[in-house]
C-alpha positions in Angstrom: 0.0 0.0 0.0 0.8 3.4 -0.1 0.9 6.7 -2.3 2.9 7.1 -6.0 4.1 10.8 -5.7 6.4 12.3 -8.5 8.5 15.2 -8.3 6.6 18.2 -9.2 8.8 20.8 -8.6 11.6 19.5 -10.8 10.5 17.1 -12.2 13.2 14.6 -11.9 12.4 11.0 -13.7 10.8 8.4 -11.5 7.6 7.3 -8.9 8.4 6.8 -5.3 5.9 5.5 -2.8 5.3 6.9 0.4 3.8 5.1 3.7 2.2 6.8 6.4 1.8 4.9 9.9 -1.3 3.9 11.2 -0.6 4.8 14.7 1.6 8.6 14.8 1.2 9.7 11.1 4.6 9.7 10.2 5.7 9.5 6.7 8.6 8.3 4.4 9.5 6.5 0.9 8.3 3.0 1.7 12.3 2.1 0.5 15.2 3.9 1.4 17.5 5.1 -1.2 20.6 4.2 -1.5 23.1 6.7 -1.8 24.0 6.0 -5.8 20.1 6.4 -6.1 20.2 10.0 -4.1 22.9 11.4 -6.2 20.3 10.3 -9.1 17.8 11.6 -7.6 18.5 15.2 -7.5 19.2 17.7 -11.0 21.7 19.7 -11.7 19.5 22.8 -10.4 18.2 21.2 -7.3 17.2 24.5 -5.6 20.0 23.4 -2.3 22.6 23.8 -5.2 21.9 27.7 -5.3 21.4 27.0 -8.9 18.0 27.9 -11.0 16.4 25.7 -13.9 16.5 28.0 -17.5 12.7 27.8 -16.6 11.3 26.7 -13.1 8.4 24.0 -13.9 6.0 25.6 -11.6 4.9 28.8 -10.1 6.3 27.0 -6.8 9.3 26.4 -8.5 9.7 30.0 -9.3 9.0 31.1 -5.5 11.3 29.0 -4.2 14.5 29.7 -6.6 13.6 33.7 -6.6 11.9 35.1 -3.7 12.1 33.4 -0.7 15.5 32.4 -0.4 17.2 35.6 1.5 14.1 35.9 3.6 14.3 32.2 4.3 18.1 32.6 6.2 17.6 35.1 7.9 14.0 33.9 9.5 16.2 30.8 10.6 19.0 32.9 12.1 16.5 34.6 13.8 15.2 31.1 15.1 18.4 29.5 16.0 19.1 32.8 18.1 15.8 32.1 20.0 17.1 29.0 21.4 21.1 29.3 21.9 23.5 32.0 21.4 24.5 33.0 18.0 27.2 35.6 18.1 30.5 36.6 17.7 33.1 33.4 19.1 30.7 30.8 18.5 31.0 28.3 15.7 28.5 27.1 13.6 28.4 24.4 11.3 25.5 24.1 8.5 25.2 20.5 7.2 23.9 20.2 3.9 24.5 23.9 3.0 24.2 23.9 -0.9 25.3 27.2 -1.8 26.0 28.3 1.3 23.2 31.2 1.6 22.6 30.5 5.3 26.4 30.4 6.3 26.5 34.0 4.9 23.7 35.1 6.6 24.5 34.2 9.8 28.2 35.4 9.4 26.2 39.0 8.2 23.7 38.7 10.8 25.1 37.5 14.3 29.1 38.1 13.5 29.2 34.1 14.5 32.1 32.1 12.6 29.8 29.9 10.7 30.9 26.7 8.3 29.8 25.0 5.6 29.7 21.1 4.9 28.4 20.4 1.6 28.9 17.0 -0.6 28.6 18.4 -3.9 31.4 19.9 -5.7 29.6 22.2 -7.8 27.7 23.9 -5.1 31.0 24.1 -2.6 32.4 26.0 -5.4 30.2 27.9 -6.3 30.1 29.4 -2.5 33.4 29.7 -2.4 33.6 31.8 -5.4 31.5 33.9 -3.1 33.9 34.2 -0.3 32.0 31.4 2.3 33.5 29.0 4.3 32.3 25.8 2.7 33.9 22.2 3.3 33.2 19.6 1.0 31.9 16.3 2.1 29.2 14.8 4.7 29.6 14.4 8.2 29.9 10.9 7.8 33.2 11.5 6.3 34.6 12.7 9.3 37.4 14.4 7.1 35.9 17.9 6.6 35.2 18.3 10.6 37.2 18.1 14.1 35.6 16.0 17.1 34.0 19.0 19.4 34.7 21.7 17.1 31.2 23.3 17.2 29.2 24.7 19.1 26.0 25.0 17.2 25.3 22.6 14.5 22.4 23.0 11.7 20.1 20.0 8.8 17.9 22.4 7.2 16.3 19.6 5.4 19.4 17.2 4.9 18.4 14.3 7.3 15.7 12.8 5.0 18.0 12.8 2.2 20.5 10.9 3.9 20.6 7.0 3.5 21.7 6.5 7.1 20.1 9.5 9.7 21.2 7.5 12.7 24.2 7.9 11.7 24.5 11.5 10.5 22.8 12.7 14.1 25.8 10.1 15.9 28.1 11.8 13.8 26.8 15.9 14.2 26.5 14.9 18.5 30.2 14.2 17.7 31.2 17.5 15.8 29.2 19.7 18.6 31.4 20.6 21.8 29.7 19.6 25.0 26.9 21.4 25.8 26.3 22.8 22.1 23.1 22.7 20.1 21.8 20.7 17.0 18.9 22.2 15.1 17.0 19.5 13.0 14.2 20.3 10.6 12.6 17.6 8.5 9.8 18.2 6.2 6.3 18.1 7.5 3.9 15.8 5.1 0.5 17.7 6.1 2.6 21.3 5.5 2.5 23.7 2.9 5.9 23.1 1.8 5.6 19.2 1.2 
């Protein structure tokens, strides 16, 4: 059982099936990806890249590479600074960070040192060319981070891409110094966004 869903907002080739459960409502691809199957499963443009389609398929498509981007970093800097401090001295590391639009604005918003860890090549460049600190590679790589070398630690929408989250959140409690704070947001399925 189950629901066939297709990318609408890019239009990437393909069905997946999602599963909701019976008893909380949670929902997810009723097979995990493998990680030669993520890699596959995400264009060239894929709006984390910081890169826009010629045309974006939808109006949706068009709001999210154009408009709400800027607004979008700085609403979560002002989030993250509602719940731990975000200022000059602390680090920050943003998993997942594409471009690397957030690590700018908090840098530009809160003085705080903040990093980068991104796995694809084009979008660490790309950033860089831009003057942010951006790493390349995942936190499961361990290469691109120091045990303890954070104290704040952010997966704007990178855990349910990952083929192991378990490990990703083992790994990020390892990156963050005692004490420090992970921030976690996964897509809602009943939400506007989704």
């Amino acid at each position: 059982a189950g629901t066939v869903v297709r990318d609408r907002l890019h239009r990437t080739p393909g069905v997946f099936r999602l599963v909701a459960c019976k008893a909380c409502g949670h929902v997810q691809l009723g097979s995990r990806l493998n990680e030669r199957q993520l890699r596959a499963a995400y264009p060239a443009y894929y709006m984390a890249k910081g890169l826009t389609p010629r045309r974006p398929c939808t109006l949706r498509g068009r709001l999210m590479s154009n408009l709400i981007p800027r607004r979008l970093e700085s609403a979560r800097v002002k989030l993250v600074r509602r719940f731990a401090p975000l200022e000059p001295g602390v680090r920050l590391l943003d998993v997942g960070c594409g471009n690397g639009d957030f690590v700018e604005a908090v840098g530009r918003i809160s003085g705080a040192a903040a990093v980068g860890l991104e796995p694809d090549g084009d979008s660490v460049q790309r950033a860089r060319t831009q003057g942010r600190e951006v790493r390349q590679g995942t936190l499961l790589d361990r290469r691109s981070w120091r045990p303890a070398e954070f104290e704040l630690l952010t997966m704007w929408h990178v855990l349910e891409h990952t083929a192991d989250p378990i490990q990703e959140l083992l790994a990020a409690r390892e990156a963050l110094k005692p004490g420090g704070h992970l921030f976690v947001v996964v897509p809602n399925h009943g939400g506007l966004g989704d």
